[in-house]
N, C-alpha and C positions, 0 to 999 in steps of 0.2 A: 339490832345485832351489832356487835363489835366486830369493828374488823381487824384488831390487834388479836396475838394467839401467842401469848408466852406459859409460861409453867406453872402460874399458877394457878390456868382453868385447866389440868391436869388432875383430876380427881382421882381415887383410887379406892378403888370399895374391898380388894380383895388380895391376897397376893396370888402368885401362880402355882398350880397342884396340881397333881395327878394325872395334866395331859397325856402324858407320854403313857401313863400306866392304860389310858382308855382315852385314846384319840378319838375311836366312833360317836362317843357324848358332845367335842364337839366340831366336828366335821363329815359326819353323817357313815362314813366308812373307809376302809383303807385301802381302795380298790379306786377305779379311774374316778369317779365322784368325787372323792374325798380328797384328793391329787388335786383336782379342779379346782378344788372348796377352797384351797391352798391360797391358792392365784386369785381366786375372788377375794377373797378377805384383803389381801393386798390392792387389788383395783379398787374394791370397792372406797379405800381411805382418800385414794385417788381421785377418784367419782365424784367425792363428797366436798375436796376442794373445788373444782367445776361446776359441781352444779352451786353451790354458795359463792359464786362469782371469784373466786378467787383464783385459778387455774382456768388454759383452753388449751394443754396439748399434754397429752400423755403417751409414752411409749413402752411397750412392752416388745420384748428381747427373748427368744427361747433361744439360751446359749448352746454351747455345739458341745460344753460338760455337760449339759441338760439343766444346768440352772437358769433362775427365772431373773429376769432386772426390768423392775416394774419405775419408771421416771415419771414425773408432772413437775410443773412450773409452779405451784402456789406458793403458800406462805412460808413451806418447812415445818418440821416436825420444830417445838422448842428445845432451845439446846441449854436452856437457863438450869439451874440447881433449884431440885423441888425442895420446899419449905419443910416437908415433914419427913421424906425419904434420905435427901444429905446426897441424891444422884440426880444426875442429869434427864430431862423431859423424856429425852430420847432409849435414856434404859428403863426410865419408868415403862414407858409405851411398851416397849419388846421385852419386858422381864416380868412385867407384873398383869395377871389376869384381871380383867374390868376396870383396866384403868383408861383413859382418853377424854378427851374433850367434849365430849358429845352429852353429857350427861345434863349440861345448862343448857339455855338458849343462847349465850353468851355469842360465843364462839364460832356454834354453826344453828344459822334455824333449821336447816332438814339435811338429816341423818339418814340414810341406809344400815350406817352400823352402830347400833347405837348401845350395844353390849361390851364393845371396848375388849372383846378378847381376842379379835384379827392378826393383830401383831404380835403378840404374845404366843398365840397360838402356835401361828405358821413359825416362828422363833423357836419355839418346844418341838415339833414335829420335823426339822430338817437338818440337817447332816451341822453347815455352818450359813449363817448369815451377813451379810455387810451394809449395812445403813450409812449414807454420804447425806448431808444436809447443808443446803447453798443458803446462806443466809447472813446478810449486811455485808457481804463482799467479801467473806468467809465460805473456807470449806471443813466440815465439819467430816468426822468420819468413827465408827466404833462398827466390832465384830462378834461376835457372838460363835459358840462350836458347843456340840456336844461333847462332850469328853469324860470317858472313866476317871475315878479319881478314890482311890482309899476303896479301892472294888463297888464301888456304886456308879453307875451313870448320872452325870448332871449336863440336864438339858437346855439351850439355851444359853451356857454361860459367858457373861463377855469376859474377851480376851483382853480389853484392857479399856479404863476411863474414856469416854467422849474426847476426845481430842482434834487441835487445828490440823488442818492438812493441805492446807494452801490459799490462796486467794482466787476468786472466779467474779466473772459477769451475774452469774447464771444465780436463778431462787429457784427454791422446790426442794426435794425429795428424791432420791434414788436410791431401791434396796432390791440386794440384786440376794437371790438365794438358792440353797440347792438340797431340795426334797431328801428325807434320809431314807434309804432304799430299806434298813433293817425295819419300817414303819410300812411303808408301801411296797404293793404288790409288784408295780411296775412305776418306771418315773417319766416316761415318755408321754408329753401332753400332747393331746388332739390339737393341732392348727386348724380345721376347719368348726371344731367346738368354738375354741377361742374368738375366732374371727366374730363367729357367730351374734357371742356375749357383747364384743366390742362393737358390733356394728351396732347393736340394738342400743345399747347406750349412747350414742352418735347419735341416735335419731332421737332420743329421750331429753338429750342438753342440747341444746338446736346450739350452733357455732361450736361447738367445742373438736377438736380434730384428735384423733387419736390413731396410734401408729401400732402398728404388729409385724412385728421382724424374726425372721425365722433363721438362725445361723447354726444349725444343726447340721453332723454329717450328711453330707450327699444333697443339702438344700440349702437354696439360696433365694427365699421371698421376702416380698414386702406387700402388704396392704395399708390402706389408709380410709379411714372415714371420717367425713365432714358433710352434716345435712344442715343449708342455712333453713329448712323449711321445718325441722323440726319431724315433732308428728305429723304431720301433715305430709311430709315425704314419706314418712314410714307408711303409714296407710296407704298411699300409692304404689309403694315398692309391694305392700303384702298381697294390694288386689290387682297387681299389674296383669296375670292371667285369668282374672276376672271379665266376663264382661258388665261393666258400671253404669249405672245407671244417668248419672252427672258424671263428667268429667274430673273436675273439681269438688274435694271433700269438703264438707260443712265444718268451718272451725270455729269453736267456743274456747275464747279464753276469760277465767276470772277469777273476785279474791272475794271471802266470806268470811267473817273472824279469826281469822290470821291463816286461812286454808285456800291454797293457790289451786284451781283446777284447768286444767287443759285439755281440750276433747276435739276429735278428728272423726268423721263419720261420714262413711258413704256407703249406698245403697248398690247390689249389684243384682245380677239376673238371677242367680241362686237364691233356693228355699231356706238357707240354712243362716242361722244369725252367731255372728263371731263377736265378741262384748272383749275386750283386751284391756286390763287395766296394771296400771303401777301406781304403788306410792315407794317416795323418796325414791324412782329409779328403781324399785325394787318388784318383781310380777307377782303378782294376787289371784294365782287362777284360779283358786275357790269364792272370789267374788269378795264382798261382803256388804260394809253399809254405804261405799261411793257407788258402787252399781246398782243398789238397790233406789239410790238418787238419782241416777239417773234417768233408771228404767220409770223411775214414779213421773219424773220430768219430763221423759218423750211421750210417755200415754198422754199426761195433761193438755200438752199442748198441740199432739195431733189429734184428743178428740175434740179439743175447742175449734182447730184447723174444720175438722168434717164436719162440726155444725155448719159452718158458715159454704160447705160445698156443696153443688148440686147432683155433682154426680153423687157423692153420697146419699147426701136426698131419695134419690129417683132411686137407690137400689134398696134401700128402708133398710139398713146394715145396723146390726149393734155390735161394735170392735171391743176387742179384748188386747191387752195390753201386748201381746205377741201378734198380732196381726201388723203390727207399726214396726215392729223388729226383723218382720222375714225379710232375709236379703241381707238384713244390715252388717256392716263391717266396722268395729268401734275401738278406736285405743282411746284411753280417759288415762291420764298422769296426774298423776295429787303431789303436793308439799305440803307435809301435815307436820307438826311438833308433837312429840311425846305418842308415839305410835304404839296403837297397840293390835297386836296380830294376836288369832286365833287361829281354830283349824288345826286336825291330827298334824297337818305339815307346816305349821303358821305360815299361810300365805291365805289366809283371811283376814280381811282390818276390819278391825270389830269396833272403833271409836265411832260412838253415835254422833257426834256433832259432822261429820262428814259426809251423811247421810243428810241432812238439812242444807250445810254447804254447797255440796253440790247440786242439788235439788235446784237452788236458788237460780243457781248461775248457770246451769242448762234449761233454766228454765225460760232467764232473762233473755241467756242469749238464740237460744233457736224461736222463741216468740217472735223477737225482734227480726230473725233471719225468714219466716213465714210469710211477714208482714210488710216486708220489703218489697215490690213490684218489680223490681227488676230477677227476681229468683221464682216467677211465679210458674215457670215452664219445669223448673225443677220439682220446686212442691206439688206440682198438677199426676208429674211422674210418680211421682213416693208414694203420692193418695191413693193413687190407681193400683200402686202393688201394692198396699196395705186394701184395699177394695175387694181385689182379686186374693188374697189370703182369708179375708174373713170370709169369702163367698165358699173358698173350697171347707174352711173349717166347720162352717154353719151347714152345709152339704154334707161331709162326713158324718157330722153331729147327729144330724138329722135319722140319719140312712143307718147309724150306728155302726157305721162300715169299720170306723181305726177300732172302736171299742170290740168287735166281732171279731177284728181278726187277729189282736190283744189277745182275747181269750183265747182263741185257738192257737195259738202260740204259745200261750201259759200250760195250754192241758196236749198239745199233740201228744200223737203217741208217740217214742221213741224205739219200738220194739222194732231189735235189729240193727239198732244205730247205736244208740249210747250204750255203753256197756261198765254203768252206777261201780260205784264201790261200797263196801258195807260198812264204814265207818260214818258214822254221824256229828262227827264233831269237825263244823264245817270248816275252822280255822287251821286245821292238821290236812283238808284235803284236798286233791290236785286235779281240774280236768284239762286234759291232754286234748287238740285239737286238730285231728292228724290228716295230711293230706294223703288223697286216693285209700279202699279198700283191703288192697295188700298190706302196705303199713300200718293200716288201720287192726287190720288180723292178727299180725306179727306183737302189734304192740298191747291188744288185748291176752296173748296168751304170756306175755312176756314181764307182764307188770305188776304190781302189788293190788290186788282188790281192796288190801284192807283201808285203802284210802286215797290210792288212783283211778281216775275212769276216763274212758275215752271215749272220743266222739268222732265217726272217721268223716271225711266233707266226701260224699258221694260226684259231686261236682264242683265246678268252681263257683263258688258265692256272687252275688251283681252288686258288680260296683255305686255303691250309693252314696255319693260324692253327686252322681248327676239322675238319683232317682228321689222320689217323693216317700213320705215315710208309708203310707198305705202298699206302695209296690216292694219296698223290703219286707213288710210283712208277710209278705205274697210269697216272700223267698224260701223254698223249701231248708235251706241251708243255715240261714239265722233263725226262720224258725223255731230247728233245732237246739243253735247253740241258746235260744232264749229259753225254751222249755230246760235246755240242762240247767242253764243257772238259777233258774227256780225264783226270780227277787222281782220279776217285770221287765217293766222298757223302756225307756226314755224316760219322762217326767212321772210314771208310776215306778219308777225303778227303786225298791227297794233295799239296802244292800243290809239290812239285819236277817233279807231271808235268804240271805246268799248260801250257795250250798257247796264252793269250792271258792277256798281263799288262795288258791294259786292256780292263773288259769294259764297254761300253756300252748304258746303257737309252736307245732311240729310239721314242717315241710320241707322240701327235697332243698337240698342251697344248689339248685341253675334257676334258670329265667322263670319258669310256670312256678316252682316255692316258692321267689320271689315277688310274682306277681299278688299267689295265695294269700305272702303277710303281709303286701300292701292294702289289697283288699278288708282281713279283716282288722289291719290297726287302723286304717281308715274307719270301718265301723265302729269300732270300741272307740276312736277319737270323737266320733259324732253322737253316739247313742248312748254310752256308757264313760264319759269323759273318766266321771270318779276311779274309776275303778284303774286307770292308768295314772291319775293323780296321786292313790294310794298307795300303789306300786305291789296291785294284782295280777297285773298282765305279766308275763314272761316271754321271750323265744327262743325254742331249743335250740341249742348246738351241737348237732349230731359230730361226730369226724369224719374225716372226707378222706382216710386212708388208714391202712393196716398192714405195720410192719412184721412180718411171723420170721422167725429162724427157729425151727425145733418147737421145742412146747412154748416159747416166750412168744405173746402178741402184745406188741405197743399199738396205741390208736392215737391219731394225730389227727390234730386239728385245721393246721395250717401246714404250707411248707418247708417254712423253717421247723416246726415241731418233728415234721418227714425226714428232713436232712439230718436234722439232730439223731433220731431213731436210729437211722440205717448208718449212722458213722459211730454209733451205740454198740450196734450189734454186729457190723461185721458184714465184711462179703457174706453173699449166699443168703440176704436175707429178701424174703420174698413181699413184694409191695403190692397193695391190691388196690384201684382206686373204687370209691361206693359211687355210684350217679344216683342214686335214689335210697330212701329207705326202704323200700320192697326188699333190694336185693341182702338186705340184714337178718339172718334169723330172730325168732325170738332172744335166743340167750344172749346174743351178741345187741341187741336194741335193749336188754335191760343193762347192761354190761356197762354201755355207752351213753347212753341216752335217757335211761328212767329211773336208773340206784340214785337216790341224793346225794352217796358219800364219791359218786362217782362224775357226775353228769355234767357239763357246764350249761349253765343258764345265763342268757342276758335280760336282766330288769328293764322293762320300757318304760319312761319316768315323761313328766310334761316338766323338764327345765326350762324351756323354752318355748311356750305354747303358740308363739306365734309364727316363729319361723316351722314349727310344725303344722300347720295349718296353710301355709304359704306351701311348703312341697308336696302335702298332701293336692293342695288347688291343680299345681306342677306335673303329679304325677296324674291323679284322678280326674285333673278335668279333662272339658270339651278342646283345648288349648293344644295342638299334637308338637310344634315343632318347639315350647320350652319342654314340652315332655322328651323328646329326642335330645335335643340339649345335655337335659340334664343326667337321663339314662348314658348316654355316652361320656360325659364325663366322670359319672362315678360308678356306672354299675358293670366292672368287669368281672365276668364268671369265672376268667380262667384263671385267675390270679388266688386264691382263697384265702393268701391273709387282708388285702385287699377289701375283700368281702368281708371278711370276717369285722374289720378292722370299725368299716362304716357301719356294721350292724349291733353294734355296739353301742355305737351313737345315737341308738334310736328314740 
């Protein structure tokens, strides 16, 4: 790879079009997601210097106008005059769609962005932009603004050539921007999303430091992350409320035709296996052909392992490739060139040769770590819960016990409880999952049959975070909700015989609703990943207030939405707070809560599957006082935009 980057590895496959016209083609929506997508595209250029050794500190700024200033120390965007266009690198990059460096090998060998429309983008989508580039003891600087002109809007445009702007120390990059509110819903970025993103790429590029600064009204933060341990830390940060089986995670690093792998794995007291991969720094939570190397590389070498064990011996065991996985806890990071992603949501890597790759090198490397004498207390442990998995699975199997109660799950009866809708076109329909009886009644008389149904939870569901999958079968309550959706369960889970494409959580917003949606997005995280991956799951958002003066009712969501209302409508306006859904009539729960043209829903999406798996551990496990912790620092009932705010984020 070259480590020079001037203008003329600057390619340009495209000019820029129609973003403005249909932003959601390419930043997913124009709502808090898409706002985000903003800021990713921007780090991620960031990212990409870092991780190709050229950058180790980046800082990100939420300004107190609510613009964004994304800084790194690399090489600089180039500021040379491109050969074909007659302008500078740097308006190529922010003017023109699919243009960037990323398209050779030259330049960068592994890419996160490698479609070259990041800057361009977030240029077309924000009010105005400003690009500074420190480069040969130069300060470079150009601006960019939306602006009317001859009654048409031109988005993007710069305000004037590339230009010197002084002398500096300092290399890098700094583009500081501000989202254009006539595009978005709202411009207020989540600092704890943020954080989120940044920490996990901290632990993805071991040494690299990165900064998040918050100078918005009324706040005044700073965080900073720097893991010298890499993945290796991160695996310990995720299974910190764990209990682990080794102390110390198993790490495999290595290189296989030009494919860099990295893998971190440790075993804890839980049934449940968590597999976490990236390529190029980017998450892959639909798997694809590096986990599928993997998963072929731990069988191989833990059945070779049990041949040569006696306790396996003595228990006459035939293992299955998931019996080597319970418990397990895995982040796998690849550098691959020329990626190719699949998947409704492309976060599948579908490049066969990585699949081989990795295979290799997991396979070299935990052989070699088996076969070591001084790790032999470790591997005696791992055999033993792979021992004891195959023992209960070959027991279940036997007894027909998970198959048994599969079925009865697939055929209970729901008479009494679910109350079906009559439409049959499963992509149009919605089952509503409603806490307690009363709201369950309210909202069966209150809703559209012709394609809503409801399920009311007669009780609270069991947390199965610390149960076996035979005892949530046993659960009267999932059950149910398995017989509604009609498609199976876990690894028979079919989702072509899905019978409601929008499934919605409905429970009170205090502590017991709370606990309800932790519970079942706990389930649907463990049982049903997909269907949160596809972005089937939902949670209502009832209003938590009603402002009346005469025939006029406002309903409000939050507070500020309440103060708004009643400074709306005038003295004498009468305020009602809801604690529950019971207390809603029907009219007023379809009113609110079940018209589409009316109702607010939050999308529960896996951006971050691993920091969700780490709260879930937090809130659901055996672990009580990070669970207080953490309940006290973010879950105040009385506050409801507060609540509102964090649930959102889900």
């Amino acid at each position: 790879m070259s480590t020079s980057y001037t203008v003329d590895d600057i390619q340009v496959l495209e000019g820029l079009d129609a973003v403005r016209r249909r932003p959601g083609m390419y930043i997913g929506s124009t709502g808090h997601r898409g706002l985000h997508h903003l800021l990713w595209e921007i780090i991620d250029n960031s990212i990409d210097e870092a991780a190709n050794g050229f950058a180790d500190t980046i800082t990100v700024t939420l300004n107190e106008d609510l613009s964004v200033t994304v800084e790194d120390n690399g090489r600089g965007i180039p500021v040379g005059i491109h050969p074909e266009l007659h302008i500078s690198g740097v308006e190529v990059v922010f003017t023109q769609l699919h243009a960037g460096g990323k398209f050779n090998n030259e330049s960068y060998s592994f890419s996160g962005g490698l479609h070259g429309v990041g800057a361009s983008v977030v240029n077309a989508l924000s009010k105005w932009l400003k690009v500074e580039v420190y480069f040969g003891g130069k300060i470079y600087e150009q601006e960019y603004a939306s602006v009317f002109e001859g009654g048409k809007l031109h988005a993007g445009k710069p305000q004037y050539a590339l230009r010197e702007a002084g002398t500096t120390n300092k290399r890098g990059t700094k583009i500081t921007y501000l989202a254009d509110a006539t595009v978005f819903d709202d411009l207020n970025l989540h600092f704890d999303r943020i954080a989120r993103r940044l920490r996990e790429l901290a632990f993805l590029i071991r040494g690299i430091t990165i900064h998040l600064v918050d100078k918005r009204e009324g706040k005044s933060r700073k965080v900073s992350f720097n893991y010298s341990g890499g993945i290796s830390d991160f695996l310990l940060d995720m299974n910190q409320d764990k209990e682990a089986l080794h102390p110390l995670p198993i790490v495999i690093e290595g290189e296989k035709n030009g494919i860099w792998a990295s893998l971190a794995m440790q075993y804890v007291s839980g049934e449940s296996e968590s597999i976490y991969s990236y390529v190029n720094n980017i998450p892959t939570p639909e798997g694809g052909t590096h986990e599928t190397g993997f998963k072929t590389a731990i069988t191989k070498v833990m059945n070779e392992y049990m041949r040569n064990s006696s306790a396996a011996a003595k228990e006459k065991i035939s293992f299955e490739g998931e019996d080597f996985r319970e418990g397990l806890t895995a982040i796998l990071s690849l550098k691959i060139k020329n990626v190719q992603f699949e998947g409704q949501t492309k976060t599948r890597l579908g490049n066969t040769e990585a699949r081989t790759a990795v295979e290799g090198i997991v396979f070299e490397g935990l052989s070699e770590y088996f076969s070591d004498l001084s790790n032999t207390a470790v591997c005696a442990r791992i055999a033993e819960k792979a021992i004891t998995a195959a023992k209960v699975r070959e027991a279940a199997k036997k007894a027909k016990k998970i198959e048994r109660e599969k079925s009865k799950a697939d055929s209970a009866p729901l008479v009494g409880k679910l109350s079906a809708c009559t439409g049959k076109i499963a992509e149009k329909n919605e089952l509503f999952i409603v806490e307690g009886d009363s709201a369950g009644g309210n909202a069966k008389m209150g809703r559209d049959r012709r394609f809503q149904a409801i399920l009311p939870l007669r009780g609270k569901p069991l947390n199965v975070e610390k149960k076996r999958i035979e005892q949530v079968l046993q659960n009267e309550e999932f059950r149910s909700i398995i017989t509604a959706l009609g498609a199976g369960f876990d690894k028979s889970f079919d989702k072509s015989s899905l019978k409601y494409h929008k499934i919605i959580i409905l429970a009170d917003a205090d502590q017991d609703g709370a606990h309800i949606r932790a519970i079942l997005l706990t389930f649907f995280f463990r049982y049903y990943r997909s269907l949160i991956a596809d972005g089937h799951v939902y949670i209502a958002q009832p209003p938590l207030y009603s402002i009346k003066k005469g025939k006029q009712v406002v309903w409000a969501h939050t507070e500020k939405q309440l103060n708004e209302a009643k400074a709306r409508l005038g003295r004498g306006a009468e305020v009602k707070r809801y604690k529950g859904l019971g207390e809603m009539s029907k009219e007023q729960l379809w009113e609110t809560t079940l018209d589409p043209e009316a109702r607010v829903l939050v999308q529960v999406g896996l951006e971050d599957a691993a920091s969700c798996d780490r709260i879930i551990a937090t809130l659901m496990g055996d672990n009580v006082e990070p669970r207080k912790q953490y309940i006290s620092e973010y879950a105040n009932f009385n506050k409801p935009d507060r609540f509102q705010a964090n649930t959102q984020e889900a």
